[in-house]
FIGUKE-50302 format. One record per residue (C-alpha): residue number from 1; residue in three letters; x, y, z. Coordinates in steps of 0.5 Angstrom, whole numbers, plus 500, padded with zeros to 3 digits. Layout:
# residues N
NODE/NUM/Ala/X/Y/Z
...
***
This chain:
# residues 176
NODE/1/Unk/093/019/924
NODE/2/Unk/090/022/930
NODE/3/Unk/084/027/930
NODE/4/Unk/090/033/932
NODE/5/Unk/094/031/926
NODE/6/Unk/088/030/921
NODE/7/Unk/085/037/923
NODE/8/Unk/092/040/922
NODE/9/Unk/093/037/914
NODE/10/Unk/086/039/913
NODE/11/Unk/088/047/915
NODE/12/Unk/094/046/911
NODE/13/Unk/092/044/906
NODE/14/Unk/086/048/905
NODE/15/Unk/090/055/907
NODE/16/Unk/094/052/901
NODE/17/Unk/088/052/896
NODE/18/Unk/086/058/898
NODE/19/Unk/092/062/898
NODE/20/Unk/094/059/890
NODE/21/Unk/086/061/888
NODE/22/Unk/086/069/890
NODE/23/Unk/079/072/892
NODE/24/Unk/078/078/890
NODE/25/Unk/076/082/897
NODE/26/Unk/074/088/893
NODE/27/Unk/066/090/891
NODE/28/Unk/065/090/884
NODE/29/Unk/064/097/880
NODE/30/Unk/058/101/881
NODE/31/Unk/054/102/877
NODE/32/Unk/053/110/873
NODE/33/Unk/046/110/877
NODE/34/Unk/050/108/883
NODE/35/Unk/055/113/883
NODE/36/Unk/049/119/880
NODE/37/Unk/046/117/886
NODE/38/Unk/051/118/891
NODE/39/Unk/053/125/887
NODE/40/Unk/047/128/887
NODE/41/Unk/046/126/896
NODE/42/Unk/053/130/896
NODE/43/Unk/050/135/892
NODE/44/Unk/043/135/898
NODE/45/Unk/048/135/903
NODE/46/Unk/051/142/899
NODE/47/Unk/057/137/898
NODE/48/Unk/058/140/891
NODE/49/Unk/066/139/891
NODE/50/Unk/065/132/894
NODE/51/Unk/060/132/889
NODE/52/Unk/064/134/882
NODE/53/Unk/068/128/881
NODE/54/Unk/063/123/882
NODE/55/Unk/058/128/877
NODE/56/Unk/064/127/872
NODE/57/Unk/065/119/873
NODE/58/Unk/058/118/872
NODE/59/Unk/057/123/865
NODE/60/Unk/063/119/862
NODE/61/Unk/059/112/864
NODE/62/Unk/052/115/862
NODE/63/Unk/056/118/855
NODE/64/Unk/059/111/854
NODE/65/Unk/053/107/855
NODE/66/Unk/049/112/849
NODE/67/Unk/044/115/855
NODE/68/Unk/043/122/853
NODE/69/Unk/039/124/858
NODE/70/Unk/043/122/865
NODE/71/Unk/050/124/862
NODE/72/Unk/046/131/861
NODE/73/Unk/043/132/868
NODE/74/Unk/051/128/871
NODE/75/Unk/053/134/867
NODE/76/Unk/050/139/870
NODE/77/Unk/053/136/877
NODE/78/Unk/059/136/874
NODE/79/Unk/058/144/872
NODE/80/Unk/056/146/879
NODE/81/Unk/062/142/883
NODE/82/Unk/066/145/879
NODE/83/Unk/065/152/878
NODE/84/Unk/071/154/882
NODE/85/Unk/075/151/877
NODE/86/Unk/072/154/871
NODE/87/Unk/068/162/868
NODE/88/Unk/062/162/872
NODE/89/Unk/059/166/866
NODE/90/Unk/062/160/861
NODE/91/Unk/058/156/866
NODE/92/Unk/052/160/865
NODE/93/Unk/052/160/858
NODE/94/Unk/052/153/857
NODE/95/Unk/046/151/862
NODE/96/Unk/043/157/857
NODE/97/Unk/045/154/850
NODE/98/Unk/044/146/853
NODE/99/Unk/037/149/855
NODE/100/Unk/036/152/848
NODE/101/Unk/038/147/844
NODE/102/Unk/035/140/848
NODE/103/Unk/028/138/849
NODE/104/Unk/030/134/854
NODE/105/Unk/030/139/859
NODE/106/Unk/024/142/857
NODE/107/Unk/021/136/857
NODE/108/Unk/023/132/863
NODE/109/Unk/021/135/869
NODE/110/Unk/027/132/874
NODE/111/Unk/032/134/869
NODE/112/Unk/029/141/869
NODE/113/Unk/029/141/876
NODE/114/Unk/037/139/877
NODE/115/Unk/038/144/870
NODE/116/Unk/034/150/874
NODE/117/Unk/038/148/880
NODE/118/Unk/044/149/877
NODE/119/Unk/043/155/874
NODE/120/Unk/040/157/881
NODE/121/Unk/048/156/883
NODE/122/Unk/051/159/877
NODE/123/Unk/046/166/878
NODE/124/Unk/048/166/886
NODE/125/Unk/056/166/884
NODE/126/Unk/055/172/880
NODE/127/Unk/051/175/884
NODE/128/Unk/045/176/879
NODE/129/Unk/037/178/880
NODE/130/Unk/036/172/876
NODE/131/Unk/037/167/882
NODE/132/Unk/031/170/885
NODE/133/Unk/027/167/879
NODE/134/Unk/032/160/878
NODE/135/Unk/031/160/886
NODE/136/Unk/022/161/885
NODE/137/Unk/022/156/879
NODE/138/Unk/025/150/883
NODE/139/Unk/021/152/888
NODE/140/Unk/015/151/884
NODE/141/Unk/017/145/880
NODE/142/Unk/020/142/886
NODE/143/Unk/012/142/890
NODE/144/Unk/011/140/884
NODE/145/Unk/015/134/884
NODE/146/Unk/013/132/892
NODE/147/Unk/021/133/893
NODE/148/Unk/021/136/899
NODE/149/Unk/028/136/900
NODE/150/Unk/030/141/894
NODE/151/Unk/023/145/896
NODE/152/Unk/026/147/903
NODE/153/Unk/033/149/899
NODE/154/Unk/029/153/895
NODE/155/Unk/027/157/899
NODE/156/Unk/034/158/904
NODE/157/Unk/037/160/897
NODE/158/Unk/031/166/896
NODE/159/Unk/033/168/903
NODE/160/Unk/040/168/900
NODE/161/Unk/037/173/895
NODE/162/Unk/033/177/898
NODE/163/Unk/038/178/904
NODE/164/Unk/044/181/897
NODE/165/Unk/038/185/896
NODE/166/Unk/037/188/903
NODE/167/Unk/030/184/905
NODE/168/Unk/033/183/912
NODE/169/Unk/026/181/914
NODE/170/Unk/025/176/908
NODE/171/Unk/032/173/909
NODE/172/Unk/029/171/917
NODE/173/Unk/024/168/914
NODE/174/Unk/025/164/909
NODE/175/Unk/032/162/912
NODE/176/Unk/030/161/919
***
């Protein structure tokens, strides 16, 4: 058998094994906290509609798993990435009542910086003088927290506001 011909059984056969024992070409699944992740740097990048479904998934992984409070805060995602689709006064309510009757918000400060974040969103869709005080609380909470990233934000939305309520000079300001 010359080199050529055993080169030629060799690739053959190997093809041949690799062809009746399949490897798999996908990744595996992410985890919850993988997808949490990639919802939450959408929602940074103001991605929210991009954001909404990885949100979802992610509260139902953290509900199957019994981990109350990042199904919570997966939540909270999922309401504000899809509030186009839902009462923006029934959104408003649920962030109330979840306030009101989980110490967990209250409690957990990053938990309580995304629950004022939405309720920030929520108060801006309708337009309401309470996103000036959501807005200035998740300043505070996010200097706070060293979470810059939501500080600066914080700060572009009170220009949002100050701009509905007339205050050009503060809405320059604040927003640049």
């Amino acid at each position: 058998m010359t080199l050529k011909t055993a080169v030629v059984c060799f690739l053959a056969t190997f093809w041949s094994a690799a062809l009746t024992f399949p490897v798999s070409a996908q990744s595996p699944e992410p985890s919850a906290e993988d997808i949490l992740r990639h919802a939450v740097h959408l929602a940074e990048l103001d991605n929210w509609t991009a954001a909404g479904p990885e949100f979802s998934r992610a509260e139902t992984m953290f509900t199957a798993m019994g981990d109350v409070r990042n199904a919570l805060y997966a939540h909270f995602g999922t309401l504000i990435g899809n509030i186009e689709q839902h009462s923006v006064i029934a959104a408003l309510d649920e962030l109330q009542s979840a306030f009101d009757h989980n110490p967990l918000i209250e409690n957990d400060k990053d938990l309580k910086l995304f629950w004022l974040i939405a309720k920030g969103f929520v108060d801006g869709e309708l337009q309401s003088p309470a996103m000036t005080q959501d807005w200035e609380d998740v300043k505070v909470l996010a200097h706070e927290l060293g979470n810059s990233k939501w500080e600066y934000r914080a700060l572009a939305q009170l220009g949002i506001a100050a701009y509905q309520e007339g205050n050009v000079q503060i809405a320059i300001t604040n927003v640049g």
